[in-house]
C-alpha positions in Angstrom: 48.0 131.1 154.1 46.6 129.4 157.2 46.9 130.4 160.3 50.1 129.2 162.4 49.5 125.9 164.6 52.5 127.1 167.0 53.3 130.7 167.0 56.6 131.3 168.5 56.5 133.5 171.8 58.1 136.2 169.7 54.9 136.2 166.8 52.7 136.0 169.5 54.3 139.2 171.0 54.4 141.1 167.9 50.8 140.2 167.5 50.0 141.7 171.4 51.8 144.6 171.0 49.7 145.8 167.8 46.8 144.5 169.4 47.9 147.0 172.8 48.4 150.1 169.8 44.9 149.7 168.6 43.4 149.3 172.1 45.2 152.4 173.1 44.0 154.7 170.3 39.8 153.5 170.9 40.1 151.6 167.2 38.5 148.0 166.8 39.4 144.9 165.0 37.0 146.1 162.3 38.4 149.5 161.5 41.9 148.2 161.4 41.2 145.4 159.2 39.5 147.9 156.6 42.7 150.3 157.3 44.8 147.6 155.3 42.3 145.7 153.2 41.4 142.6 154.4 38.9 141.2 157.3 37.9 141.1 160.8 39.4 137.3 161.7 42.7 138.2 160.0 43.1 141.0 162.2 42.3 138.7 165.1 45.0 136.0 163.9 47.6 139.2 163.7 47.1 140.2 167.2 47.3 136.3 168.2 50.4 135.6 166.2 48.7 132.9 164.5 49.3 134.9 161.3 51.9 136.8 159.9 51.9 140.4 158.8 54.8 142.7 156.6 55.8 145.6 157.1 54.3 147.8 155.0 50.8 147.0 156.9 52.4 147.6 160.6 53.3 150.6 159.2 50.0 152.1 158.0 48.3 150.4 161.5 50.6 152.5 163.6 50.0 155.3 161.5 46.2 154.4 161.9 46.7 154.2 165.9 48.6 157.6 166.1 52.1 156.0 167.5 54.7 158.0 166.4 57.4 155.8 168.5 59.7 155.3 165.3 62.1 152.7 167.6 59.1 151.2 168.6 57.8 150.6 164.8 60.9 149.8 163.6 61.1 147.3 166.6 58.3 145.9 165.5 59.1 145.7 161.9 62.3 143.6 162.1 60.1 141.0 164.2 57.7 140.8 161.2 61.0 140.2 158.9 62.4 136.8 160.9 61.4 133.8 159.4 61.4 130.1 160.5 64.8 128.5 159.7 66.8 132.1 159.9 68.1 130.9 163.3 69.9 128.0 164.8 67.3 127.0 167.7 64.9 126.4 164.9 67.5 123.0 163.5 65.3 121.8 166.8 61.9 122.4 165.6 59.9 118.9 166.4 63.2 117.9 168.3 62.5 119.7 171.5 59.4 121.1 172.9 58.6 124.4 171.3 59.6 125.9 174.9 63.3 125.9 174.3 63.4 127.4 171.2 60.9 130.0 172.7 63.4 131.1 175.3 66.8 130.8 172.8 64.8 133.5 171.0 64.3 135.4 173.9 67.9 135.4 174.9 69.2 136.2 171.2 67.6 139.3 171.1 67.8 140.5 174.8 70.1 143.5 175.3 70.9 142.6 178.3 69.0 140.5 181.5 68.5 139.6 184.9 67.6 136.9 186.8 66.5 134.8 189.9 67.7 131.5 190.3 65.9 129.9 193.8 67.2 126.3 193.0 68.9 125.7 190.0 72.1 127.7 188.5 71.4 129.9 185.1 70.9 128.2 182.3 73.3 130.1 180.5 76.2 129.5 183.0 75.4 125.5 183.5 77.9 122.8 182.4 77.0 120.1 180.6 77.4 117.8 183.2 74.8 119.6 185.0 72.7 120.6 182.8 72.8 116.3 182.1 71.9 115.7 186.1 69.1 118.4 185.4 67.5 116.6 182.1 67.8 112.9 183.7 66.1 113.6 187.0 63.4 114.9 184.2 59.8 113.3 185.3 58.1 111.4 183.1 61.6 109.8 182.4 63.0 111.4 178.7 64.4 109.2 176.4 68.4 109.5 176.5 68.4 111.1 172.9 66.1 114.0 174.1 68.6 114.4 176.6 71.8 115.0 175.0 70.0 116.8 172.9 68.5 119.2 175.5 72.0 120.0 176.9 73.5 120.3 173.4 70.9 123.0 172.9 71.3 124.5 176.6 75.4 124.5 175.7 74.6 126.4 172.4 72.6 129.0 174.0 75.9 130.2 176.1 77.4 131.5 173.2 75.5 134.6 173.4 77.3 135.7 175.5 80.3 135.7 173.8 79.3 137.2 171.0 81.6 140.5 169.8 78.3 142.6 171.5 77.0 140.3 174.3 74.2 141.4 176.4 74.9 142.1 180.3 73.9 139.4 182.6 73.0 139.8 186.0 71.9 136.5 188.1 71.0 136.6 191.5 71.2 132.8 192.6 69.9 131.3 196.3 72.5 129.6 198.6 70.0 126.6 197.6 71.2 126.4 194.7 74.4 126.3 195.4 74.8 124.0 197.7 72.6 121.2 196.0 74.9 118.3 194.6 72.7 117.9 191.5 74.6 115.0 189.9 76.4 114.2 192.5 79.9 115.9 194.6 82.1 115.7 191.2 79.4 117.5 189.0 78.5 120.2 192.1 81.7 120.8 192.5 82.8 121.5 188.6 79.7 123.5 187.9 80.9 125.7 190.7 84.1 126.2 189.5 82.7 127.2 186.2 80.1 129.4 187.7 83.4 131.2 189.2 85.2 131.3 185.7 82.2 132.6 184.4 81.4 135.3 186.9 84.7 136.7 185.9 83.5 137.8 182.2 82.6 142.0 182.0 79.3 141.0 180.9 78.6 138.2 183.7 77.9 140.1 187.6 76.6 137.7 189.9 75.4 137.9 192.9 74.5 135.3 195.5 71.4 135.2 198.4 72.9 133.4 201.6 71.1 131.6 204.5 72.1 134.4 206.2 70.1 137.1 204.5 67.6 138.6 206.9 65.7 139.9 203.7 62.8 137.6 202.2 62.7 137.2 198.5 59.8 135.9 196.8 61.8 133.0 194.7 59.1 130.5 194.3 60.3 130.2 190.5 63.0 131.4 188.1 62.7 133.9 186.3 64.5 135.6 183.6 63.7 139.1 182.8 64.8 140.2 179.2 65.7 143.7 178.0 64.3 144.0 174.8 65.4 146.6 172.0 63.3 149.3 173.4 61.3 149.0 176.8 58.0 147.9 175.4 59.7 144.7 174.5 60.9 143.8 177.5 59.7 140.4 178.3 59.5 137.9 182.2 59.9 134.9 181.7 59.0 132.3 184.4 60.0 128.9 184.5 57.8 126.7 186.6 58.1 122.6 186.6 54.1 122.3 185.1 54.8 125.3 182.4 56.7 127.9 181.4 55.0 131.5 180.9 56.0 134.9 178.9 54.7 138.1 180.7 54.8 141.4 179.1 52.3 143.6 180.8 53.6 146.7 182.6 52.1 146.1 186.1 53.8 142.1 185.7 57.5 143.7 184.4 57.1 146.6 187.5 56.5 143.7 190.1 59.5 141.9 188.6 61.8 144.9 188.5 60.6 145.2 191.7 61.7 141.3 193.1 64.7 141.9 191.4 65.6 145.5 193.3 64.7 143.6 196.3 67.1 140.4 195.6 70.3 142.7 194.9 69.3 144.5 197.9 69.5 141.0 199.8 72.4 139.3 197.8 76.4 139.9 198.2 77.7 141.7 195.6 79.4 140.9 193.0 83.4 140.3 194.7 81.6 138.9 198.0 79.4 136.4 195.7 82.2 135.0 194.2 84.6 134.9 197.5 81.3 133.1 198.6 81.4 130.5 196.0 84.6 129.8 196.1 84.5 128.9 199.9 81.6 126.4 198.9 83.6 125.1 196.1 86.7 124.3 198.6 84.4 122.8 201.3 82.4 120.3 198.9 
C-alpha cells in the first residue's frame, strides 16, 4: 500500500508517539524495522503517519522499546484500529480543508478540554448565525456553498457535548470577544444569549477575561488544549489566521497548562462570567 498523501493529525500522532518510544529506549529505525519484518523507509512512514500499522506490530515495538504502559499501548492500538469513513467528519473529506476534520477528531476523542478564546467565541458554543458572520468575512472570499457547509460542520461538532458521556469544557474567553458585533447587533446579541444557555450545562464552565483584569495573558491565538485518553495524548491545538498547528511535546503542553493556570487566575469565575455576560447581552 502506498504511503498516505494526507495523514490525518491523529495518524500522524500515532506515528510520533512510537517514533518518541523508540527514541526513548536508544533503538533506531533499522532495528525496529527488523523487530517486525520489513524495512527502514516503512518504519520512517510509521512514525510520519504516512503509513498505517496494526496492532499486533505496535505491540511487539513496545515490547521491543521496554514500555510497559499497558493504557498507553492500548491507547495506541485503538488509534491504529480507526479507519477513514468510521466517522462523520470524514462525509467532508475533499469538502472542507483537511483542517476541520483534523480538529472534529480531536474533539471526539478528548476527555475533556480547555481553552483560550482572545477574539472569537468557542467553536463549540457558536451559533450558526455566527459561525456564518465568521465564514463570510473569510479572506480570499469562499464560495457560499463552502460556507454553509463550514457551519453545518461547526454545528455538528457541538453535539459532543451532549453525548450520554460528554467531555468537560472549560473556555476562558476575552471581553474582546465579547463585545465584537460579528454579524452585526442581532447576531452579537443571540450568540450571547446562547453562550449564557450554554454556560449553564454541568459539562460547560466558562469563564470570562474583562478590560479590567490587571493580569496579562498571552492570547495572541486560540487555543484548545485536548485531554486525551491518557496524558501522553494530550494534544494543543492553535488556531492562527495563516495555519493551524497540533503540539504534543511536553515542554509545549507545560507552557500551555501553564497560560491556562494563568487565564483562570485572571478571569471571573464561572457565576461572575455569566452575570458578566448577561450585563453585556442587556446593554447591546
Amino acid at each position: 500500500m502506498p504511503p498516505r498523501d494526507n495523514p490525518t493529525a491523529r495518524q500522524v500522532r500515532l506515528g510520533a508517539e512510537l517514533r518518541k518510544l523508540r527514541e526513548r529506549a536508544g533503538k533506531t529505525a533499522r532495528e525496529a524495522a527488523g523487530r517486525i519484518s520489513t524495512d527502514q523507509a516503512r518504519i520512517s512512514n510509521i512514525e510520519a503517519g504516512r503509513s498505517g500499522i496494526g496492532e499486533e506490530r505496535i505491540r511487539r515495538l513496545a515490547s521491543f522499546y521496554a514500555c510497559d504502559d499497558e493504557a498507553l499501548i492500548d491507547a495506541l492500538c485503538a488509534i491504529s484500529r480507526e479507519h477513514r469513513g468510521q466517522f462523520w467528519w470524514d462525509e467532508y473529506r475533499g469538502v472542507l480543508p483537511p483542517g476541520f476534520l483534523d480538529i472534529a477528531e480531536l474533539e471526539h476523542h478528548a476527555r475533556y478540554m480547555q481553552s483560550l478564546q482572545p477574539v472569537t467565541m468557542p467553536g463549540l458554543l457558536q451559533t450558526p448565525e455566527y459561525a456564518r458572520a465568521m465564514f463570510r468575512s473569510a479572506l480570499p472570499r469562499l464560495p457560499e456553498d463552502e460556507v454553509e457547509a463550514r457551519v453545518e460542520h461547526r454545528v455538528r461538532r457541538a453535539a459532543v457535548l451532549d453525548r450520554d458521556e460528554p467531555p468537560e469544557f472549560a473556555p476562558i474567553v476575552h471581553e474582546a470577544a465579547l463585545r465584537m458585533r460579528l454579524g452585526g447587533r442581532k447576531v452579537a446579541r443571540a450568540q450571547l444569549d446562547y453562550l449564557l444557555e450554554a454556560a449553564e450545562r454541568p459539562n460547560v464552565s466558562l469563564r470570562v477575561i474583562p478590560f479590567a483584569s490587571e493580569l496579562y495573558v498571552d492570547m495572541a491565538h486560540t487555543a484548545l488544549y485536548a485531554g486525551g485518553v491518557v496524558p501522553q495524548l494530550d494534544t494543543v491545538h492553535i488556531d492562527a489566521p495563516i495555519r493551524s498547528v497540533y503540539l504534543d511535546a511536553a515542554a509545549e503542553l507545560h507552557r500551555c497548562r501553564l497560560l491556562l493556570d494563568l487565564g483562570r487566575t485572571a478571569a471571573l469565575d464561572p457565576a461572575e462570567s455569566r452575570s458578566f455576560i448577561h450585563h453585556l447581552a442587556r446593554d447591546m
